[in-house]
N, CA, C and O atoms as a Maestro MAE file, in Angstrom:
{
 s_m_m2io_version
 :::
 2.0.0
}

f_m_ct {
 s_m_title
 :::
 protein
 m_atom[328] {
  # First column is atom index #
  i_m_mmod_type
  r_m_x_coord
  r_m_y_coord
  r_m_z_coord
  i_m_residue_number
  s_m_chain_name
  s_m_pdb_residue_name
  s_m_pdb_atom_name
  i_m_atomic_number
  :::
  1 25 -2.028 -9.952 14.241 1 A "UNK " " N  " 7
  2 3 -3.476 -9.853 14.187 1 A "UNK " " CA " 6
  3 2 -3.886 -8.384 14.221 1 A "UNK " " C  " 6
  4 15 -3.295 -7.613 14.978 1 A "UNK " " O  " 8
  5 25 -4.962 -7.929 13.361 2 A "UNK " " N  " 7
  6 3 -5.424 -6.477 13.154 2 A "UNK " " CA " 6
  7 2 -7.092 -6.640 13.756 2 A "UNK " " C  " 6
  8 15 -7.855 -7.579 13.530 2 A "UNK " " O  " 8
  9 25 -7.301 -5.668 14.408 3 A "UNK " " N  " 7
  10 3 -8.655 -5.782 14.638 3 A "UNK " " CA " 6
  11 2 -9.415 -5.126 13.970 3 A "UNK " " C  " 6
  12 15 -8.881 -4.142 13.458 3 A "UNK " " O  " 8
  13 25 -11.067 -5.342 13.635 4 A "UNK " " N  " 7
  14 3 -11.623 -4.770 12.838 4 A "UNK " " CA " 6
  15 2 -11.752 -3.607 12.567 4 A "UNK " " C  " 6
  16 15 -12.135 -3.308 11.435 4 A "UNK " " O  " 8
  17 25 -11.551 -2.897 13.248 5 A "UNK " " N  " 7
  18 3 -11.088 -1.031 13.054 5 A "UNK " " CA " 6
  19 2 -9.810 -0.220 12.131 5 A "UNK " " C  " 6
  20 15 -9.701 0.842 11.518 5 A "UNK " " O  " 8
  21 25 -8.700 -1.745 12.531 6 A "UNK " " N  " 7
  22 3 -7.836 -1.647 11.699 6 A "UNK " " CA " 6
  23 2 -7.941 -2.244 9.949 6 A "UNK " " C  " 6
  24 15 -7.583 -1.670 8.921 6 A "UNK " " O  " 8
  25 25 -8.424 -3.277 10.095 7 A "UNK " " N  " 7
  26 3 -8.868 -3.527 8.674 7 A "UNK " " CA " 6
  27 2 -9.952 -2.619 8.089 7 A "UNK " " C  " 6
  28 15 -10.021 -2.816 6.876 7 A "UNK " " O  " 8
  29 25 -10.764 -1.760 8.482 8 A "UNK " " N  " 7
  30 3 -10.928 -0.523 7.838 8 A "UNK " " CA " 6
  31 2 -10.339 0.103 7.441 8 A "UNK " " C  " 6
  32 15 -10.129 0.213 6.233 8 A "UNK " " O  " 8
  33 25 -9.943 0.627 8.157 9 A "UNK " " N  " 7
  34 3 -8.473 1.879 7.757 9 A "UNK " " CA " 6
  35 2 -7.597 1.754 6.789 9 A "UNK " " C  " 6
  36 15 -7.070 2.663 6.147 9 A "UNK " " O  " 8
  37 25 -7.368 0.057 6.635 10 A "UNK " " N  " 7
  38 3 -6.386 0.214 5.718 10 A "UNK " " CA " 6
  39 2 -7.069 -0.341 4.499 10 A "UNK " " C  " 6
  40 15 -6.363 -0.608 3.526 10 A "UNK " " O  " 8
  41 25 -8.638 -0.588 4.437 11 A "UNK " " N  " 7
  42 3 -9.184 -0.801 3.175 11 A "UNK " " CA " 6
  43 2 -9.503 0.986 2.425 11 A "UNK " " C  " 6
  44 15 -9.409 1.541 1.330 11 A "UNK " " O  " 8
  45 25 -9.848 1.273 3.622 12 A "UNK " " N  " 7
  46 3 -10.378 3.144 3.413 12 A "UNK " " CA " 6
  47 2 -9.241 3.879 2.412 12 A "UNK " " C  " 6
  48 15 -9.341 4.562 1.393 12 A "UNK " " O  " 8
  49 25 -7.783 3.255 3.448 13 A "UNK " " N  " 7
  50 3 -6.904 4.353 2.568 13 A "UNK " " CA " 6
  51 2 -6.415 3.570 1.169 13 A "UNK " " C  " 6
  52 15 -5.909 4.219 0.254 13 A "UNK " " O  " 8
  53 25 -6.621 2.033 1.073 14 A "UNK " " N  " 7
  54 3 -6.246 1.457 -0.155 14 A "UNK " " CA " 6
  55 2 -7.202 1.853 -0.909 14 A "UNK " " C  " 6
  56 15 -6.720 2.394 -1.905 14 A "UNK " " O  " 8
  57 25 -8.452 1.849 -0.924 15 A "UNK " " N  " 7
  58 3 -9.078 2.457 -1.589 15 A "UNK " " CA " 6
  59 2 -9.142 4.405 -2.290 15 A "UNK " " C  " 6
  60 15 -9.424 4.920 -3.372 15 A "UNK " " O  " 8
  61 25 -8.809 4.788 -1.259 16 A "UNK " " N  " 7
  62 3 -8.607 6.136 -1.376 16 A "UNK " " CA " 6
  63 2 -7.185 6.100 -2.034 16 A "UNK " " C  " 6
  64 15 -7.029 6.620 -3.139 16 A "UNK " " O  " 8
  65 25 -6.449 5.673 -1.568 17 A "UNK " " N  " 7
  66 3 -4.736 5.625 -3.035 17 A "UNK " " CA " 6
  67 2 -5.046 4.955 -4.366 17 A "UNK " " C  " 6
  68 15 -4.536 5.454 -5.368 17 A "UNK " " O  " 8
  69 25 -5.704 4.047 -4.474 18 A "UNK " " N  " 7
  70 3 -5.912 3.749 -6.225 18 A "UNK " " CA " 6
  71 2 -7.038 4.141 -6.872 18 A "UNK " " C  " 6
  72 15 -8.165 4.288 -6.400 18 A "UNK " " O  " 8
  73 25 -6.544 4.348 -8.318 19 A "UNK " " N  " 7
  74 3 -7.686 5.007 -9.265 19 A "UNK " " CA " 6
  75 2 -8.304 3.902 -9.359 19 A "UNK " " C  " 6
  76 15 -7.805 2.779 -9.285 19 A "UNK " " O  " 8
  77 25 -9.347 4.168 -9.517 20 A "UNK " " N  " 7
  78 3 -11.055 3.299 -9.592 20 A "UNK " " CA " 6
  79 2 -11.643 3.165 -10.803 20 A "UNK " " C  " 6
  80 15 -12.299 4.207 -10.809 20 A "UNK " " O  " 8
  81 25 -11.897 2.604 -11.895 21 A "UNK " " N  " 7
  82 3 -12.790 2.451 -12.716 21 A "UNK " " CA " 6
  83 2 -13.978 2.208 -12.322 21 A "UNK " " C  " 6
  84 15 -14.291 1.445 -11.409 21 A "UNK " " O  " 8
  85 25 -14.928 3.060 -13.220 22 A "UNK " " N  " 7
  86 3 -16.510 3.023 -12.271 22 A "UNK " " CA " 6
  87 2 -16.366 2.807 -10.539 22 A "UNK " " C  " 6
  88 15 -16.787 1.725 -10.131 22 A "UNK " " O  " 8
  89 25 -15.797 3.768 -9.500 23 A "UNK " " N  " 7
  90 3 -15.321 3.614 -8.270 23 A "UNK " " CA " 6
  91 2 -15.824 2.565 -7.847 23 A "UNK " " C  " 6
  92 15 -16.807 2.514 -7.106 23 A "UNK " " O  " 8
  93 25 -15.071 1.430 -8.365 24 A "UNK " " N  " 7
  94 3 -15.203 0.068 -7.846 24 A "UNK " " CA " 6
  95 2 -14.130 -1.009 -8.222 24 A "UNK " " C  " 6
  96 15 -13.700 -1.991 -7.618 24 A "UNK " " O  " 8
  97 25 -13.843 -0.427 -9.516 25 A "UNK " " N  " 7
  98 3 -12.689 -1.819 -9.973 25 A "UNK " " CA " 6
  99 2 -11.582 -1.107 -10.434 25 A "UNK " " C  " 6
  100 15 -11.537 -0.184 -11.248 25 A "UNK " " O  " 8
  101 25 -10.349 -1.873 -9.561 26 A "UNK " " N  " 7
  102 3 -8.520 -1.300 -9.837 26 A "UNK " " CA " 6
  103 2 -8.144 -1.541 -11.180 26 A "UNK " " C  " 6
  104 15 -8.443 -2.638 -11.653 26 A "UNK " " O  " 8
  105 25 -7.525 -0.691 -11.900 27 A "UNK " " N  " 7
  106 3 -6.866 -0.444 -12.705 27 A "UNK " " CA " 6
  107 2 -5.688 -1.432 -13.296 27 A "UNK " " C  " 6
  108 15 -4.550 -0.973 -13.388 27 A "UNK " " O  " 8
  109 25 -5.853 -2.249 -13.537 28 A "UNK " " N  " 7
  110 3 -4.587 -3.058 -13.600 28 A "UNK " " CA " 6
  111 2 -3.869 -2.610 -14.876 28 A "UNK " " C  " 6
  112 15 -4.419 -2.485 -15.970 28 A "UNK " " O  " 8
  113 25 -2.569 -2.380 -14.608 29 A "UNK " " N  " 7
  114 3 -1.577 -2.346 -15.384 29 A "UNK " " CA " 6
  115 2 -0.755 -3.367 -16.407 29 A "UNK " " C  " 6
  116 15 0.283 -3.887 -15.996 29 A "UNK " " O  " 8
  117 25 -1.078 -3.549 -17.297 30 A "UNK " " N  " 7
  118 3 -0.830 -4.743 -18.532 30 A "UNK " " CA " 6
  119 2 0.736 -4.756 -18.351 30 A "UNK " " C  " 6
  120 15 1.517 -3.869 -18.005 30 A "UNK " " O  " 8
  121 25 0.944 -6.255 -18.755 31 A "UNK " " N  " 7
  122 3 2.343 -6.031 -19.198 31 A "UNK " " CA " 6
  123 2 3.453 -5.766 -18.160 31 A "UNK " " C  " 6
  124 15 4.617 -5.728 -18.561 31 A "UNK " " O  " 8
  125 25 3.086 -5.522 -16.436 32 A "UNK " " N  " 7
  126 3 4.160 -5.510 -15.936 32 A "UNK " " CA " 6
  127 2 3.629 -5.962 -14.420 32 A "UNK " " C  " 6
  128 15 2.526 -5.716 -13.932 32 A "UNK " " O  " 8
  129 25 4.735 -6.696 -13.819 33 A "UNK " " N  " 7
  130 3 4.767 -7.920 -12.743 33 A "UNK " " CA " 6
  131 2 6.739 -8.334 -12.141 33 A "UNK " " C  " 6
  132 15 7.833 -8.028 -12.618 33 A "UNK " " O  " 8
  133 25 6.533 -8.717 -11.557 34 A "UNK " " N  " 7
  134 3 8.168 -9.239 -10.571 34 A "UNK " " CA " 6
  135 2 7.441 -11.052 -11.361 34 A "UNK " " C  " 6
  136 15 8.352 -11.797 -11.724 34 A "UNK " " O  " 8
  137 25 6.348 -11.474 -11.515 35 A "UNK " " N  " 7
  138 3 6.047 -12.904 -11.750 35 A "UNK " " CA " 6
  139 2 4.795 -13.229 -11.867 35 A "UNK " " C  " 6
  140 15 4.047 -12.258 -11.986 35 A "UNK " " O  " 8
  141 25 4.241 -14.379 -11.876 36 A "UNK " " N  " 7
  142 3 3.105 -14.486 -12.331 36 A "UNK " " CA " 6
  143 2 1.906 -14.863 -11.450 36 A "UNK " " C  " 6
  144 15 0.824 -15.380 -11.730 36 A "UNK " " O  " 8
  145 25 2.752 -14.197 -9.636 37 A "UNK " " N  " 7
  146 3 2.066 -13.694 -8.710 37 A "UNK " " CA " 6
  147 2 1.481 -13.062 -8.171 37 A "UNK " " C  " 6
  148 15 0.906 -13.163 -7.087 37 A "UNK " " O  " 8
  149 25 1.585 -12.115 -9.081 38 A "UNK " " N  " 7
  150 3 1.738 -10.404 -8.547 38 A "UNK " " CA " 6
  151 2 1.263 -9.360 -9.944 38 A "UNK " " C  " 6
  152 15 1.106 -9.741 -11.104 38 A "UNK " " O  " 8
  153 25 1.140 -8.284 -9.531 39 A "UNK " " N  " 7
  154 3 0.680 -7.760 -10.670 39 A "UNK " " CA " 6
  155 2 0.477 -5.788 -10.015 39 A "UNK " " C  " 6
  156 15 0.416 -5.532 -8.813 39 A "UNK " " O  " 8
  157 25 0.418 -4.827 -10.979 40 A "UNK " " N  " 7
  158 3 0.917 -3.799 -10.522 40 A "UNK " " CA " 6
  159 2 -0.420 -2.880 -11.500 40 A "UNK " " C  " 6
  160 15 -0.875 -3.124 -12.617 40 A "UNK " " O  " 8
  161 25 -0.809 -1.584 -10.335 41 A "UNK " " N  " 7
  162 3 -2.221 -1.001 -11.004 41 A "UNK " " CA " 6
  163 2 -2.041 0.448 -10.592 41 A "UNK " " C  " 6
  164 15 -1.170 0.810 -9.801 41 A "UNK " " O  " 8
  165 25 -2.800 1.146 -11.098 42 A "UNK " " N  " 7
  166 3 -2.552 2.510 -10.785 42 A "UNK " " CA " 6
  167 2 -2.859 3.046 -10.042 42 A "UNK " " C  " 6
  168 15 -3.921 2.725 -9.509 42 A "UNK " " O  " 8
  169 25 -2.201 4.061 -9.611 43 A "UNK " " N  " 7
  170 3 -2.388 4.736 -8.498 43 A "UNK " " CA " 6
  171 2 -2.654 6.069 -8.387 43 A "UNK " " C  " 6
  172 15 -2.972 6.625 -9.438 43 A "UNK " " O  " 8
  173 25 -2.605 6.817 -7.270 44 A "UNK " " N  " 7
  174 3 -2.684 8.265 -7.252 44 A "UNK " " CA " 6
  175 2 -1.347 8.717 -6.769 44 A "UNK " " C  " 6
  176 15 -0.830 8.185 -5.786 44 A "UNK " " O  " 8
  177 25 -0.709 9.786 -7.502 45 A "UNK " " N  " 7
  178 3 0.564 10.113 -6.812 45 A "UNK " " CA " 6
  179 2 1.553 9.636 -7.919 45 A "UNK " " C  " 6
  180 15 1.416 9.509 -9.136 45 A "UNK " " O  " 8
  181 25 2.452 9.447 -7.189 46 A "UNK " " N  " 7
  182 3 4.014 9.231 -8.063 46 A "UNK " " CA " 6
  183 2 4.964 8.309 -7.202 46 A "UNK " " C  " 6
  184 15 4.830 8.169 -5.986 46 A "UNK " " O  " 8
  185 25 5.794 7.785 -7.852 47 A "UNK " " N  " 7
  186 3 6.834 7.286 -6.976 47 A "UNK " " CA " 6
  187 2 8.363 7.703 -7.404 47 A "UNK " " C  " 6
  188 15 8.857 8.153 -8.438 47 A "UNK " " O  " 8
  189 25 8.891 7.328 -6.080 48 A "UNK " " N  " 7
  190 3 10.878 8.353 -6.272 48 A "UNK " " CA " 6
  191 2 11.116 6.940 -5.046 48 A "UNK " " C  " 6
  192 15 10.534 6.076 -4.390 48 A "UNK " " O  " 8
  193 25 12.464 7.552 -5.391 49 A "UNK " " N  " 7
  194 3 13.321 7.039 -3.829 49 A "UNK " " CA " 6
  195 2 12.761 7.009 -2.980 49 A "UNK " " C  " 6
  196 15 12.521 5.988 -2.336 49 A "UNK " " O  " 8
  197 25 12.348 8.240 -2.699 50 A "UNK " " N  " 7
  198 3 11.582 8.572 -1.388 50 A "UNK " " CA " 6
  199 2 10.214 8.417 -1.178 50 A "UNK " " C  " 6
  200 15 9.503 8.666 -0.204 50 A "UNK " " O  " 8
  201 25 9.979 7.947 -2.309 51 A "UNK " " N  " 7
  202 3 8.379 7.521 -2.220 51 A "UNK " " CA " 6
  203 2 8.204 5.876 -2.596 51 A "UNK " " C  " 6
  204 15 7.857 5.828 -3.776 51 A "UNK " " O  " 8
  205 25 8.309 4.582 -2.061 52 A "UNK " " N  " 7
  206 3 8.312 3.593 -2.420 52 A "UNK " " CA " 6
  207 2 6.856 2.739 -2.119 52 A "UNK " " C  " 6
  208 15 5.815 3.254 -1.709 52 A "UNK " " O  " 8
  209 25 7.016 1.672 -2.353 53 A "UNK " " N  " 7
  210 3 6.267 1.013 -2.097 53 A "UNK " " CA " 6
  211 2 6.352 0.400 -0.631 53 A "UNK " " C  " 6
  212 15 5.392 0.120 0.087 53 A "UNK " " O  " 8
  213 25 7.719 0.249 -0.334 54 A "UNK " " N  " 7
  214 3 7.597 0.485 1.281 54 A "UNK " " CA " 6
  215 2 7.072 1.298 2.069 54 A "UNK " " C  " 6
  216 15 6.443 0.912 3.054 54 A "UNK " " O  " 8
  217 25 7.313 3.121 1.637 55 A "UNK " " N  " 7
  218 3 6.633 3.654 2.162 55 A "UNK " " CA " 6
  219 2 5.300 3.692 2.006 55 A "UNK " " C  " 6
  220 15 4.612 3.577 3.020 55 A "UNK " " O  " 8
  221 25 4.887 3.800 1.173 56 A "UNK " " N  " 7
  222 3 3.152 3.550 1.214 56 A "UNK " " CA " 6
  223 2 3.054 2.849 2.078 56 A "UNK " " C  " 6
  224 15 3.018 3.417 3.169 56 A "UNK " " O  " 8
  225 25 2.976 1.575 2.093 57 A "UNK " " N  " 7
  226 3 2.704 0.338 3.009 57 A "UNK " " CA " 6
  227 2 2.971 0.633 4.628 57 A "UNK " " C  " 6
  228 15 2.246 0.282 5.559 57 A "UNK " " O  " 8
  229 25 4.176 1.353 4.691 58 A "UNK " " N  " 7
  230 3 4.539 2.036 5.921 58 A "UNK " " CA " 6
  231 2 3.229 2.816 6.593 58 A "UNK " " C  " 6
  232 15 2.717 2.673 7.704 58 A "UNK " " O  " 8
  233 25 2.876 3.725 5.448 59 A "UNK " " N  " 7
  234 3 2.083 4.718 6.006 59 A "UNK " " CA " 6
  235 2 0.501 4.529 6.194 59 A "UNK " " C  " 6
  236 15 -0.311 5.037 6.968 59 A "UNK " " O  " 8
  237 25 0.396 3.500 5.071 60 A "UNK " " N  " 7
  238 3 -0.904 2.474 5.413 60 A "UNK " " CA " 6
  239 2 -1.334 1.995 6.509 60 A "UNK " " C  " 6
  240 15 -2.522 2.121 6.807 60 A "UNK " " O  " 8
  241 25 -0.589 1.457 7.187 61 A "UNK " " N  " 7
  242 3 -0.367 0.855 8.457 61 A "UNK " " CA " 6
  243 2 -0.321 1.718 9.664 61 A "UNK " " C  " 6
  244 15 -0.656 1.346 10.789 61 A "UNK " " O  " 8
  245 25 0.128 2.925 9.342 62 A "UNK " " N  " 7
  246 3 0.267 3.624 10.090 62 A "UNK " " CA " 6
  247 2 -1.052 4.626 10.490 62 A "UNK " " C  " 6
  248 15 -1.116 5.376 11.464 62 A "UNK " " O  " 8
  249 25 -2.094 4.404 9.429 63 A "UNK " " N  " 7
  250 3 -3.046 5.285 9.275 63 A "UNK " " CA " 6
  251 2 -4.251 4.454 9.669 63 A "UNK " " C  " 6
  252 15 -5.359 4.990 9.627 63 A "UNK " " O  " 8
  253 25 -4.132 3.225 10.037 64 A "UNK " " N  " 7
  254 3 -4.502 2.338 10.553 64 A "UNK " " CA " 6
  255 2 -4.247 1.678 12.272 64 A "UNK " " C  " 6
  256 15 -4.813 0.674 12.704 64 A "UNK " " O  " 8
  257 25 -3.230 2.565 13.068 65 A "UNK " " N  " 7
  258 3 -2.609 3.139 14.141 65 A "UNK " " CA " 6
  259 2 -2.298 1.333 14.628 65 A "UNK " " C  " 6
  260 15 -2.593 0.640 15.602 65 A "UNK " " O  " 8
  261 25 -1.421 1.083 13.110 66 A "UNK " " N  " 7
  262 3 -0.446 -0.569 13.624 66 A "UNK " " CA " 6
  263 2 1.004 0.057 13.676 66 A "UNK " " C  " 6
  264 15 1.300 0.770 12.716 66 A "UNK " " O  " 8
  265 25 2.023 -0.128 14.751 67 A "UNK " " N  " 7
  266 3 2.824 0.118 14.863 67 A "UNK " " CA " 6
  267 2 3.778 -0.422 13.947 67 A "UNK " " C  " 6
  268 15 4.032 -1.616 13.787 67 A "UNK " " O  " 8
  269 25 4.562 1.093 13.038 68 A "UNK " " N  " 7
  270 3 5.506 0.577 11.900 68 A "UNK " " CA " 6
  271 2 6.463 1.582 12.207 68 A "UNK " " C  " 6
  272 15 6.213 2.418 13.075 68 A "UNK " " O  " 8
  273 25 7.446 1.579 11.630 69 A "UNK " " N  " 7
  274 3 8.791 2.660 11.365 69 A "UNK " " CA " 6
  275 2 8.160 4.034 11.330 69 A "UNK " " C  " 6
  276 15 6.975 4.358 11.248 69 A "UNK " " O  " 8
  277 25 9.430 4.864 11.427 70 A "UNK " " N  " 7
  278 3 8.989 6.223 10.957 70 A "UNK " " CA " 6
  279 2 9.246 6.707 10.050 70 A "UNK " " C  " 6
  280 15 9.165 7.933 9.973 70 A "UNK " " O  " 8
  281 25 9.763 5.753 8.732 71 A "UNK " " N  " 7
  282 3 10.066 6.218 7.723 71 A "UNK " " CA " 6
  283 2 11.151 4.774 7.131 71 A "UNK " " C  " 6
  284 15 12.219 4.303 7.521 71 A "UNK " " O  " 8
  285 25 10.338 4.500 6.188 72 A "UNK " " N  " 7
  286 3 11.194 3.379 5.461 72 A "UNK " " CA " 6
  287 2 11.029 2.870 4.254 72 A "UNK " " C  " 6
  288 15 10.105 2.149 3.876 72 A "UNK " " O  " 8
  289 25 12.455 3.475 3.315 73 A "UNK " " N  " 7
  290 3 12.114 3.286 2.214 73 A "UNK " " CA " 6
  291 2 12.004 1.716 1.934 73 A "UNK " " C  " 6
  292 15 11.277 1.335 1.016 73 A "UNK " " O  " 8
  293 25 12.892 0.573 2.906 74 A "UNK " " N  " 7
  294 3 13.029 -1.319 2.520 74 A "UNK " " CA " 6
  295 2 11.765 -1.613 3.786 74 A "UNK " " C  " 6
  296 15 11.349 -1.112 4.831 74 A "UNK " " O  " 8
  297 25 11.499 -2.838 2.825 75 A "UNK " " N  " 7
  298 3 10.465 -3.888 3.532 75 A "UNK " " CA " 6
  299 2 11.337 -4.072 5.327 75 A "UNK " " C  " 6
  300 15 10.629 -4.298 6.308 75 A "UNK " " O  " 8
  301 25 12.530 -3.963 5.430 76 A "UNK " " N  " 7
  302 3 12.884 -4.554 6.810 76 A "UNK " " CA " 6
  303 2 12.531 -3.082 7.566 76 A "UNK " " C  " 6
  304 15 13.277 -3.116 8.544 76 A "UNK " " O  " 8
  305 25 12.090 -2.331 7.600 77 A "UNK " " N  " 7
  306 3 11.171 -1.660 8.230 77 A "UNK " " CA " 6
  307 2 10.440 -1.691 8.778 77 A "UNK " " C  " 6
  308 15 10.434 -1.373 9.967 77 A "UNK " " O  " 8
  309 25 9.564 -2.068 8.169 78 A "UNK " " N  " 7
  310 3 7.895 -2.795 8.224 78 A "UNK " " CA " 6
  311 2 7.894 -3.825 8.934 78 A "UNK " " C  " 6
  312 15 7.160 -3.922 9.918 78 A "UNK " " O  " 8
  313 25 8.931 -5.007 8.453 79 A "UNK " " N  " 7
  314 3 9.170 -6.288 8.776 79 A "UNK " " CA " 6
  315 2 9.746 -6.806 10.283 79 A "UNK " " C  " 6
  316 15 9.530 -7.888 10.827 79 A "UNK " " O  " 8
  317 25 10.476 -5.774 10.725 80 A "UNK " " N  " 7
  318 3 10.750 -5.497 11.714 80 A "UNK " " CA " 6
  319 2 10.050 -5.405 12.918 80 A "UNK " " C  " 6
  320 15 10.526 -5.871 13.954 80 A "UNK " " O  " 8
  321 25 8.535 -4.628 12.866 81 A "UNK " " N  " 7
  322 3 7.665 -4.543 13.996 81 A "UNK " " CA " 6
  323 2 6.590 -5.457 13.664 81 A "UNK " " C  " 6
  324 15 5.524 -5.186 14.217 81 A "UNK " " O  " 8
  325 25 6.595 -6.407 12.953 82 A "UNK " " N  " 7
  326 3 5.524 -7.680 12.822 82 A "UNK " " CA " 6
  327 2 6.174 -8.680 14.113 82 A "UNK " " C  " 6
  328 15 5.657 -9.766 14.373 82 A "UNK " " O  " 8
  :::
 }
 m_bond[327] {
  # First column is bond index #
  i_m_from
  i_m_to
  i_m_order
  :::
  1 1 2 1
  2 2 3 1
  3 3 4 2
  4 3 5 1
  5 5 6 1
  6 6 7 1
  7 7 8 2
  8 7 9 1
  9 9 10 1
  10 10 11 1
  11 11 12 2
  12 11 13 1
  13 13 14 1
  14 14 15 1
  15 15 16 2
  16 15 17 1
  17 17 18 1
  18 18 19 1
  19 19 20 2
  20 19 21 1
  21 21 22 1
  22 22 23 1
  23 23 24 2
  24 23 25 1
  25 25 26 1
  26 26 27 1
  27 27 28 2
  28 27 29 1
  29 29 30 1
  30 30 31 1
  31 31 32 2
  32 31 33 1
  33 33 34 1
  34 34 35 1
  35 35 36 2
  36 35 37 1
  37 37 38 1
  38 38 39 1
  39 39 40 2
  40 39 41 1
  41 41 42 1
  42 42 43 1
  43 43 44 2
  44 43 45 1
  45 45 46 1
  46 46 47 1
  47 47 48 2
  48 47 49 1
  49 49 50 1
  50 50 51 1
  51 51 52 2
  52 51 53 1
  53 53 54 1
  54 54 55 1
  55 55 56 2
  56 55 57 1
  57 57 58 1
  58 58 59 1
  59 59 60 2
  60 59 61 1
  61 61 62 1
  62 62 63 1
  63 63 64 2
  64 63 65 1
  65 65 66 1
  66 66 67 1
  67 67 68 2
  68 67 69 1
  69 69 70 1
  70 70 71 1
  71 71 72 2
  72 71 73 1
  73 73 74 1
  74 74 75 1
  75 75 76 2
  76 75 77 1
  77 77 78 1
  78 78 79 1
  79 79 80 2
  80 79 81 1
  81 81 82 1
  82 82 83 1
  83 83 84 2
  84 83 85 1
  85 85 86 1
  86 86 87 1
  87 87 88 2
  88 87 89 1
  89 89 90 1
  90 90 91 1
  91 91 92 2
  92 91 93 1
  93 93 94 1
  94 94 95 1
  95 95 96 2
  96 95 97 1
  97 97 98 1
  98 98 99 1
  99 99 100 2
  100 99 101 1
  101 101 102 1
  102 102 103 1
  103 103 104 2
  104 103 105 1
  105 105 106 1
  106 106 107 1
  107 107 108 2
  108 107 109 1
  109 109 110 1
  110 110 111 1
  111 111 112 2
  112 111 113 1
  113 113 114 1
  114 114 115 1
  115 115 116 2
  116 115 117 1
  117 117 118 1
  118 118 119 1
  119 119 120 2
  120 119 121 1
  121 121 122 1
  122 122 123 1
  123 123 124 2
  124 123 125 1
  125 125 126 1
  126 126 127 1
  127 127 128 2
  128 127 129 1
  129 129 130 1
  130 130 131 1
  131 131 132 2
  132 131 133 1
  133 133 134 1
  134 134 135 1
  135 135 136 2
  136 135 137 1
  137 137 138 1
  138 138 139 1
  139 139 140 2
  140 139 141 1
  141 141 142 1
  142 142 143 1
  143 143 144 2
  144 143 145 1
  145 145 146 1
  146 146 147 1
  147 147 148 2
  148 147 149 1
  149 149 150 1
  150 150 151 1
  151 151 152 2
  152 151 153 1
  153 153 154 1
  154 154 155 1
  155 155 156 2
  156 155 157 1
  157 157 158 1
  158 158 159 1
  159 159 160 2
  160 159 161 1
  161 161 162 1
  162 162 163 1
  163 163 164 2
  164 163 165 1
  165 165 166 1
  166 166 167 1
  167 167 168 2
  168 167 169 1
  169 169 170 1
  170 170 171 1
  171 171 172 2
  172 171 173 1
  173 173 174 1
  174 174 175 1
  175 175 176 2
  176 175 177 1
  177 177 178 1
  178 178 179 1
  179 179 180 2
  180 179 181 1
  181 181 182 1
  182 182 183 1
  183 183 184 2
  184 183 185 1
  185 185 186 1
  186 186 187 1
  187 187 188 2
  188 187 189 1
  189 189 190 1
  190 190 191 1
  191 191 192 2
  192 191 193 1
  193 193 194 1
  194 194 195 1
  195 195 196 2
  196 195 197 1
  197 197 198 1
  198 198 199 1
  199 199 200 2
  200 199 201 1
  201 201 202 1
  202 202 203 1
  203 203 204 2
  204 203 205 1
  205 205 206 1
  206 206 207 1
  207 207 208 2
  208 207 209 1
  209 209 210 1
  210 210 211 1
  211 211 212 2
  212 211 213 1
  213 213 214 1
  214 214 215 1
  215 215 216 2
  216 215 217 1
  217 217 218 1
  218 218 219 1
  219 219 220 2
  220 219 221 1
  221 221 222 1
  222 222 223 1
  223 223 224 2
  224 223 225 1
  225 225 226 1
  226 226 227 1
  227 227 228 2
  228 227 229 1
  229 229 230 1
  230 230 231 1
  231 231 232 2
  232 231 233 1
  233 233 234 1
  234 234 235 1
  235 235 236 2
  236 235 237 1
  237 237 238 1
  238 238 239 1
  239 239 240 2
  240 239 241 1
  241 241 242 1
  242 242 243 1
  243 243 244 2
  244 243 245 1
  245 245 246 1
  246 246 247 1
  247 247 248 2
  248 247 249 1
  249 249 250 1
  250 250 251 1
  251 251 252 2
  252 251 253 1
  253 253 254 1
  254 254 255 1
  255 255 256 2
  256 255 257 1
  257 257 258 1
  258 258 259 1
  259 259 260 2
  260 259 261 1
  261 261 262 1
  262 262 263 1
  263 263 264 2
  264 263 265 1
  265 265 266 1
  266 266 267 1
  267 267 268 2
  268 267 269 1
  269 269 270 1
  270 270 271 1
  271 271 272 2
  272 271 273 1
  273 273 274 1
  274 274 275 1
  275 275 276 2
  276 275 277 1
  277 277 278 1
  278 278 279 1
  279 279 280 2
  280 279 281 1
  281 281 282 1
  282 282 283 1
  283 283 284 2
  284 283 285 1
  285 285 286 1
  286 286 287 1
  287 287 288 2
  288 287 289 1
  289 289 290 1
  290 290 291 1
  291 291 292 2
  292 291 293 1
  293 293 294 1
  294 294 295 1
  295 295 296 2
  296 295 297 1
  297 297 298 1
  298 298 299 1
  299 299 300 2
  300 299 301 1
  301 301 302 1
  302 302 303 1
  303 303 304 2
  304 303 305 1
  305 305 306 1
  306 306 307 1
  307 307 308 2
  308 307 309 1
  309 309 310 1
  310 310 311 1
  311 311 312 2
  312 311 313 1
  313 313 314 1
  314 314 315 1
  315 315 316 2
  316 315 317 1
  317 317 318 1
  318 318 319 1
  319 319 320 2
  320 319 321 1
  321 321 322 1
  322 322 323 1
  323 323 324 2
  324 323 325 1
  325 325 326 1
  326 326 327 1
  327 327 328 2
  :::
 }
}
């Protein structure tokens, strides 16, 4: 459970990491998905090894002061302090 201070934070910084059309609507990226669950949009920044989608999520959370890793590039990071 996140309390409402925390679900700010991590709308603030999701918002502040993706590019915005008319700063309101995400960018979706055509053409690429893991399935027909999911779906992938642009962002600000870059990604490497060292920059994953774990870490984002890591640091999301973290900027949101929910206790996560101190650095993790796999989901069992994250997954770990739930």
């Amino acid at each position: 459970m996140i309390n409402e201070h925390q679900l700010i934070r991590i709308q603030e910084s999701i918002l502040n990491d993706f590019q915005l059309k008319n700063k309101k609507e995400f960018i979706l990226i055509e053409g690429y998905s893991y399935g027909s669950n999911d779906a992938f949009y642009e962002a600000k920044g870059s990604f490497s090894c060292f920059k994953t989608c774990n870490t984002w999520t890591n640091q999301t959370l973290k900027k949101a002061e929910i206790k996560t890793a101190i650095w993790t590039p796999f989901d069992s990071g994250i997954l770990k302090h739930l």
